[in-house]
N, C-alpha and C positions, 0 to 999 in steps of 0.2 A: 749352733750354740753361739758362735761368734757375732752371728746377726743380734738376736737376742742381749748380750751384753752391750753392742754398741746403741740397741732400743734402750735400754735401761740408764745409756750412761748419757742419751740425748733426754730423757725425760729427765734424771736429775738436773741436767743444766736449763731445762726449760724453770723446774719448782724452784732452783736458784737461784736463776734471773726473776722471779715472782718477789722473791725474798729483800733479793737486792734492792730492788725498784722502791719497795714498800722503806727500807731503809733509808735511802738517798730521800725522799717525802719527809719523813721523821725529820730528819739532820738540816735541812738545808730551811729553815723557819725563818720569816721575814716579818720587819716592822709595818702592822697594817696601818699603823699614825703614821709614818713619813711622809711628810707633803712630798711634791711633784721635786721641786727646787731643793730639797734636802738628798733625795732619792739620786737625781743629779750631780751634786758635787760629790755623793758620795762613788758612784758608778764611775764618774770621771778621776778620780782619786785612785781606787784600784786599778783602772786600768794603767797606770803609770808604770807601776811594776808588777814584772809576771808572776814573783812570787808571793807579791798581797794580794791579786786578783786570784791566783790559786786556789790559794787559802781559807779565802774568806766563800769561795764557790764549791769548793769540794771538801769540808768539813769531813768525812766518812773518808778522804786519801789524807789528810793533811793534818795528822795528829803530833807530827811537830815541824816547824819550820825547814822548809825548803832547805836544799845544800846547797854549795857554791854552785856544782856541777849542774842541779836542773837549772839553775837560770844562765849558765854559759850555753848549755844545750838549746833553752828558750831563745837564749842572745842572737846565734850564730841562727839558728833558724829562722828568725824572725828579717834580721839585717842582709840575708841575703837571698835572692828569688833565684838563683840558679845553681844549687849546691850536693853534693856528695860528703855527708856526714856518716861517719862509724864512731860509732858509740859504744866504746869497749868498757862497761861496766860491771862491776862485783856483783854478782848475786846480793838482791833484795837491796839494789840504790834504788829500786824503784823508778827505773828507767821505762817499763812499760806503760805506768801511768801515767808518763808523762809525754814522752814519743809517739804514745797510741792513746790520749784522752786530751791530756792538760794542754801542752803548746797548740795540736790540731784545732782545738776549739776556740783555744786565743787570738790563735791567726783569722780562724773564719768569725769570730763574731767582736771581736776589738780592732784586730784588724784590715779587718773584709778583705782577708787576701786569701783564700783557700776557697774552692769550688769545686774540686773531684777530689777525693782523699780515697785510696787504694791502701788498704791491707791488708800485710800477706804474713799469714802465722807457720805453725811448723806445718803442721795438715788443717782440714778443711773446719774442722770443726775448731781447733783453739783459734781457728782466724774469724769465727764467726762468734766466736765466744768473746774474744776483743772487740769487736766491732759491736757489741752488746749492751759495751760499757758506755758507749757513744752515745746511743740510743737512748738509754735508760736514763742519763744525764738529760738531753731534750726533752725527752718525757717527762722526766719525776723529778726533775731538779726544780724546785720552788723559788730558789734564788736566781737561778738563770731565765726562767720563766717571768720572773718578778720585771727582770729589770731588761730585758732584749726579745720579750714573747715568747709565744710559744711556736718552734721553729719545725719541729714534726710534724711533716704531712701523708706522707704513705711509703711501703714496701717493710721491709721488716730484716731485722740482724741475722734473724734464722732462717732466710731464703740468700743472705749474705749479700743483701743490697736497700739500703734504704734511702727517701729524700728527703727535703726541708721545705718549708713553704715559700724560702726564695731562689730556689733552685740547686742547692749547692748538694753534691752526691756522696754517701759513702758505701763501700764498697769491699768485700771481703774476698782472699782466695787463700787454700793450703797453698806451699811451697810445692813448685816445678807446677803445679796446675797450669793451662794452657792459656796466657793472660792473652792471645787474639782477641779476643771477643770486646777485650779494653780498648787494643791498641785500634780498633775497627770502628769504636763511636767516634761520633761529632765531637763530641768533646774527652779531651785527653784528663788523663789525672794530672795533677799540680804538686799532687803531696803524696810521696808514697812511703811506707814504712815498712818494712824486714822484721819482727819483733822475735827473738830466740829459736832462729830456725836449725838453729844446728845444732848436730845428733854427735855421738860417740858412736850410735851403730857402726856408723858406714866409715868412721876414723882413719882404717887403715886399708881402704879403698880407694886410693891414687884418684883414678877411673873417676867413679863419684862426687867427691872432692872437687875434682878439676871442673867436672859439667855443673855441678852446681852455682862456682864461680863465675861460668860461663852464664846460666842462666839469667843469675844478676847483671851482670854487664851486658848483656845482649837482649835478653826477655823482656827484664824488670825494668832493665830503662830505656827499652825500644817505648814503652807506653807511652813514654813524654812526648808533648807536640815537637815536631820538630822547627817551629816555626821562630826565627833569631828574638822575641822579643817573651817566648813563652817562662813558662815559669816553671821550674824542676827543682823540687827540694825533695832530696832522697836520704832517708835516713835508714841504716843498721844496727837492730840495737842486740847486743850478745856480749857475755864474757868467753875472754882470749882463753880457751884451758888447754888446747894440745896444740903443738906446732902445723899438726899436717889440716885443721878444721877450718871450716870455711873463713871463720873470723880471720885466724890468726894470715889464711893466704888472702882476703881483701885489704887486710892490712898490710902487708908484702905491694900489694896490688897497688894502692893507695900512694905508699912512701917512694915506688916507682914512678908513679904519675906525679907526684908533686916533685922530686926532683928533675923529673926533665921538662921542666918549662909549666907545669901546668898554671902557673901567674898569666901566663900570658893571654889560654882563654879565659872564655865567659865563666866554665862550671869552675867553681871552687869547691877544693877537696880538703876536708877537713877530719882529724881524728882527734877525739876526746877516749884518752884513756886512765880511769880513774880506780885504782886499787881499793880494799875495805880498809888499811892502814898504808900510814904512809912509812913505816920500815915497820922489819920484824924486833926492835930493840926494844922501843920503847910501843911502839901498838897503839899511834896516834890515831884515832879515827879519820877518816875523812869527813865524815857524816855524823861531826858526835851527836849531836840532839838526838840521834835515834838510837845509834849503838856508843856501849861505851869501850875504851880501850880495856878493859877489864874481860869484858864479855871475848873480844878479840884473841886477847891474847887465850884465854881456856878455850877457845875453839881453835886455834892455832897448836895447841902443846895435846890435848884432849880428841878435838872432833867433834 
């Protein structure tokens, strides 16, 4: 019976990915009158800022203005090639689509700095179901096609590896899956992302907890070249909610390594920790364009 439900639940994610595709087409409509030279300064103009290039590319995520937090997140990833970011976000900052679609694709096609991008979801499937969205962007994205080609050449989200026509790879695995097979090619990953892999199951499993944390710090970023000029941007994106879960001890992890010395190397550790309000008084949003402090405070006193 169990096999049967997970058939069922891999065929709706396939007719949803159909769905999606066929959306992102819709959405993303471009001027066929633009000369060449218009096209141009306009392409050069968004790239300026990651939250106008966002915006104007991903119409179907971007139904209102950018937060502060995704372009500090964009900032810090972009300004630095050898970095350990945790990204301790609120539920629905919309930290997914940004850590795992919007900045990866900025970096690889504004800033041609991304070439293996590795992501690792809870289990196998919500990692392959990210990695989808990537896809479906080079596919079906009319604006991104419009104005940088068409960059999809073979493999596929749902074998959980696909490439570009200039070479650049992405890459999907569940959490604790056996990343050798990464750390064993010619070329390493560059970009790797962590997207809500932690669970309440196992919460009060010391044991588990602790190998998990170990996984990241020994697994997840053993896949990086080890070579002094390579490039490692590692990002974690989850919200803090119990003391003893993986978040809350990388971040334990994190504020250890940055106090004792870590200025002095190469990686820099960084933590972006961003609440839905910035007190319980008054239920200032963080993110007002999308949520209001109204809404905040009745899910605060209500649920």
């Amino acid at each position: 019976m169990s096999v049967e439900i997970e058939d069922r639940k891999w065929l709706k994610l396939l007719q949803d990915y159909d769905k999606h595709c066929i959306r992102i087409q819709q959405a993303t409509t471009v001027d066929i009158h633009e000369t060449a030279n218009q096209k141009l300064l306009r392409v050069r103009e968004k790239e300026k800022s990651y939250s106008e290039w966002f915006e104007y590319y991903f119409p179907n995520y971007a139904k209102v203005k950018c937060a502060w937090f995704h372009l500090e997140l964009a900032d810090m990833l972009v300004k630095n090639k050898c970095i350990r970011l945790l990204a301790e976000l609120f539920r629905s900052a919309g930290k997914s689509v940004h850590v795992c679609m919007g900045i990866p694709l900025y970096l690889y096609l504004v800033k041609k700095d991304l070439f293996f991008m590795l992501l690792i979801g809870k289990n196998d499937t919500k990692a392959k179901k990210l990695l989808s969205g990537l896809q479906a962007q080079l596919q079906y994205n009319n604006r991104l096609k419009n104005d940088y080609g068409d960059k999809y050449q073979s493999g596929n989200w749902a074998e959980g590896d696909f490439q570009t026509t200039d070479g650049v790879r992405f890459m999907s695995l569940g959490f604790e899956q056996d990343p050798r097979g990464v750390r064993e090619e010619g070329n390493r990953p560059d970009y790797i992302v962590c997207d809500d892999v932690d669970t309440k199951k196992s919460i009060n499993n010391d044991r588990i907890m602790r190998e998990s944390v170990d996984f990241i710090v020994e697994d997840i970023w053993g896949c990086f070249d080890s070579d002094d000029n390579s490039t490692e941007r590692f990002v974690y994106a989850n919200n803090n909610f119990h003391k003893n879960s993986i978040t809350n001890r990388l971040h334990e992890y994190f504020v250890e390594v940055k106090k004792n010395g870590a200025k002095k190397k190469r990686t820099k550790f960084e933590i972006l920790k961003v609440c839905a309000v910035k007190d319980i008084v008054n239920f200032e949003p963080e993110w007002p364009e999308k949520t209001s402090s109204e809404y905040w405070r009745l899910w605060f006193f209500f649920g």
